[in-house]
VOMI-9942 format. One line per 8 residues: number of its first residue (from 0); for each residue x, z, y of N, C-alpha, C. Coordinates in pm, whole numbers, plus 50000, padded with zeros to 5 digits. Each point is the difference from the previous one (the first is absolute). Example, Ala and Ser with C-alpha at 12.3 -4.5 7.8 and 13.67 -1.06 7.14 Angstrom:
! residues 2
0	51319:50780:49431:49911:50000:50119:50090:50000:50120  49965:49928:50105:50082:50006:50119:49923:50073:50109
***
This chain:
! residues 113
0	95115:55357:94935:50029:49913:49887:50143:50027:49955  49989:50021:49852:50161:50027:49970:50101:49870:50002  49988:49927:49995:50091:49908:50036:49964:49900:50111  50139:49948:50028:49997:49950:50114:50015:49816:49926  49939:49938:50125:50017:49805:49940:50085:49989:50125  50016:49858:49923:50099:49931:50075:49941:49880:50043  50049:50009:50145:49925:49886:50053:50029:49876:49972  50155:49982:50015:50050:49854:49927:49989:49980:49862
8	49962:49945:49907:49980:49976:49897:50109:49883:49921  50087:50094:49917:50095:49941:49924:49993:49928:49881  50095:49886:49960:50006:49970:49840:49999:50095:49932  50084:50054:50004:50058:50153:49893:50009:50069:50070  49987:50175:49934:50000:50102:50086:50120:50078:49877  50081:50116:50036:50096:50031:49913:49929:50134:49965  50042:50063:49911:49922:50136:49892:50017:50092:50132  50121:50038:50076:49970:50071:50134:49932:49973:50077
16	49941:49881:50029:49889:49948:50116:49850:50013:49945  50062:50001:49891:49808:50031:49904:49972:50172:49972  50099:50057:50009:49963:50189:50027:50024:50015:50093  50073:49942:50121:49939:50086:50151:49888:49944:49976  49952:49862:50014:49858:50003:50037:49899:50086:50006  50009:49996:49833:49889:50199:49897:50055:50100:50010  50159:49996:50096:50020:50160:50038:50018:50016:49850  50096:49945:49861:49932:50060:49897:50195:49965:49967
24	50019:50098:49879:50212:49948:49970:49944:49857:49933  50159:49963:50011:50013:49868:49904:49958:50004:49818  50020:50134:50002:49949:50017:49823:49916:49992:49971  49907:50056:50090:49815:49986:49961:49981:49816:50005  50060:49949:50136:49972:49833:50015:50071:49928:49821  50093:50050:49928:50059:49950:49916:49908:50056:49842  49919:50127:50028:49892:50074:49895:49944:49912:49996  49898:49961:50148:49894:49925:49990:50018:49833:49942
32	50107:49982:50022:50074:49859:49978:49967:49973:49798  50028:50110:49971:50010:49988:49862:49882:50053:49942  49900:50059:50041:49860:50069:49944:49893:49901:50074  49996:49907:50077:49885:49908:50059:50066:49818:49994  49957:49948:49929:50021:49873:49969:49958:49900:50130  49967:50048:50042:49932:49896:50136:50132:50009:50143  50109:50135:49930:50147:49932:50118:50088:49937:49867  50016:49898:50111:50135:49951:49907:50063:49907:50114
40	50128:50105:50006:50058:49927:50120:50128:49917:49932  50005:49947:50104:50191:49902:50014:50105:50095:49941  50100:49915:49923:50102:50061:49990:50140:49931:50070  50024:49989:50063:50164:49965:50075:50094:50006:49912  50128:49898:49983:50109:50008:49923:50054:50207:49975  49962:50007:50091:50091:50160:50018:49875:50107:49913  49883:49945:49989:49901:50103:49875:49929:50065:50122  49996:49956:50143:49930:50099:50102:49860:49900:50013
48	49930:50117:49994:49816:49996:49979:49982:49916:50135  49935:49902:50007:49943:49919:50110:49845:49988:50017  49939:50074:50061:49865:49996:50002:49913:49919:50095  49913:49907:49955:49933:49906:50096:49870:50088:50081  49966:49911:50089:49850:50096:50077:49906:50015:49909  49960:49854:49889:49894:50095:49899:50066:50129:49885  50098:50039:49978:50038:50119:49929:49997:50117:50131  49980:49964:50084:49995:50106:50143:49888:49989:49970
56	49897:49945:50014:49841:49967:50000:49961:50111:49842  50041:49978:49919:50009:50100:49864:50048:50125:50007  50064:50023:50055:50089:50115:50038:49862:50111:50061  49930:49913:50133:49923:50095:50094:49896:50066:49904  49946:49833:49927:49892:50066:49866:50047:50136:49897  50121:49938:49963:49981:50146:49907:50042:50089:50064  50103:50032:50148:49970:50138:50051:49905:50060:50045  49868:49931:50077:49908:49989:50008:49916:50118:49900
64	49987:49893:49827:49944:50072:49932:50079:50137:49976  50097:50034:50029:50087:50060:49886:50041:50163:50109  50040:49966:50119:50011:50087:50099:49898:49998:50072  49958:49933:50031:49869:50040:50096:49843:50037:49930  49951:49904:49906:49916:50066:49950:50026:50053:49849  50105:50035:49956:50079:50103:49930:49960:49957:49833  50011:49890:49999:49973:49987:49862:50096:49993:49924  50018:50000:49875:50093:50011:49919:50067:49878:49955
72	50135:49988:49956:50038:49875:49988:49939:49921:49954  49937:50034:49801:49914:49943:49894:49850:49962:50078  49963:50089:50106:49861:49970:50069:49999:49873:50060  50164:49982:50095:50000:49872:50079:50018:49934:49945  50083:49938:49875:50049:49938:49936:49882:49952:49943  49903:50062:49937:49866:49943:49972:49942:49955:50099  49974:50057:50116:49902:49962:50105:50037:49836:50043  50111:50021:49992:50116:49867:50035:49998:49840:49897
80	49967:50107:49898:49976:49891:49891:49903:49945:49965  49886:50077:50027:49856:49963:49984:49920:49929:50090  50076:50059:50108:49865:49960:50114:50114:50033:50140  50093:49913:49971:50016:49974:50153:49998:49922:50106  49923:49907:49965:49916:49977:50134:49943:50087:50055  49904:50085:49985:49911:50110:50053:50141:50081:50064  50063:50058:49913:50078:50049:50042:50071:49965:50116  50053:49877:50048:50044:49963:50097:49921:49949:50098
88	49867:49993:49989:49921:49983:50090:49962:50158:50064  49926:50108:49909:50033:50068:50065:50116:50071:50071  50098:49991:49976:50131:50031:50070:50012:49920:50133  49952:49867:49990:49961:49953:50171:49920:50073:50048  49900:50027:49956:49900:50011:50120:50071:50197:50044  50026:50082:49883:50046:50088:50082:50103:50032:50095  50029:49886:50005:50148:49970:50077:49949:49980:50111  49915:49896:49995:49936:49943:50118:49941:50158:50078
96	49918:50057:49928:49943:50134:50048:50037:50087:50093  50170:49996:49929:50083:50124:50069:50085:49916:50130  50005:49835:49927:50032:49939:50206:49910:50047:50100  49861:49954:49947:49915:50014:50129:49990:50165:50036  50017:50086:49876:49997:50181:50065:50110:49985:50091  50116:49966:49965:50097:50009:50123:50013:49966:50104  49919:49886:50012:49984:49916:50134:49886:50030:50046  49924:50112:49933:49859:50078:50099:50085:50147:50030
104	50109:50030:49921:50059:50112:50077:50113:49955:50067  50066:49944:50036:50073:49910:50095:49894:50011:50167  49926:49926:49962:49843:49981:50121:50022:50142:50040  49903:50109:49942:49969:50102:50072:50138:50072:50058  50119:49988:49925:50086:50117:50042:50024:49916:50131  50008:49820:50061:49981:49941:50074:49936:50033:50142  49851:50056:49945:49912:49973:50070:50004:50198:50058  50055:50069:49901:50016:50108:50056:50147:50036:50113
112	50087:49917:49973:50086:50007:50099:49997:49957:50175
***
């Protein structure tokens, strides 16, 4: 999985804590900021981006669509707009998918040691 979660779960997360996550620079997190209406984070007296867990929760969706199953911005941006519920439902369950693949390859490399 390309990014990593965090187990403690914060108010705000800062524009550097939201691209390690996706492994992705701060520019793409600040692209996506301005081409998908569904982040809209905090702004702090000082103009620094404050992002809550549901703009993290948005974030996974459109990398999701966008890097992983490689769609194009205008594709997600529709998919996003039309129908995302589906959209975020399926994005659980493949999530869910690739927990349980890991934790059946976890088992065997286990069970082979």
């Amino acid at each position: 999985m390309p990014y990593k979660e965090k187990k403690v779960e914060k108010l705000y997360y800062s524009i550097g804590e939201v691209a390690e996550m996706f492994n992705v620079n701060t520019s793409l997190i600040r692209f996506w900021e301005k081409e998908f209406d569904i982040i809209k984070p905090h702004k702090n007296k000082k103009g620094n981006r404050l992002f809550t867990p549901k703009d993290i929760e948005n974030f996974h969706l459109i990398f999701h669509l966008v890097k992983e199953k490689g769609m194009t911005l205008k594709g997600a941006q529709k998919k996003l707009k039309d129908n995302k519920e589906d959209t975020v439902n399926n994005f659980e369950v493949v999530s869910r998918l690739k927990d349980i693949r890991d934790l059946l390859i976890e088992v065997r490399d286990n069970m082979d040691s």
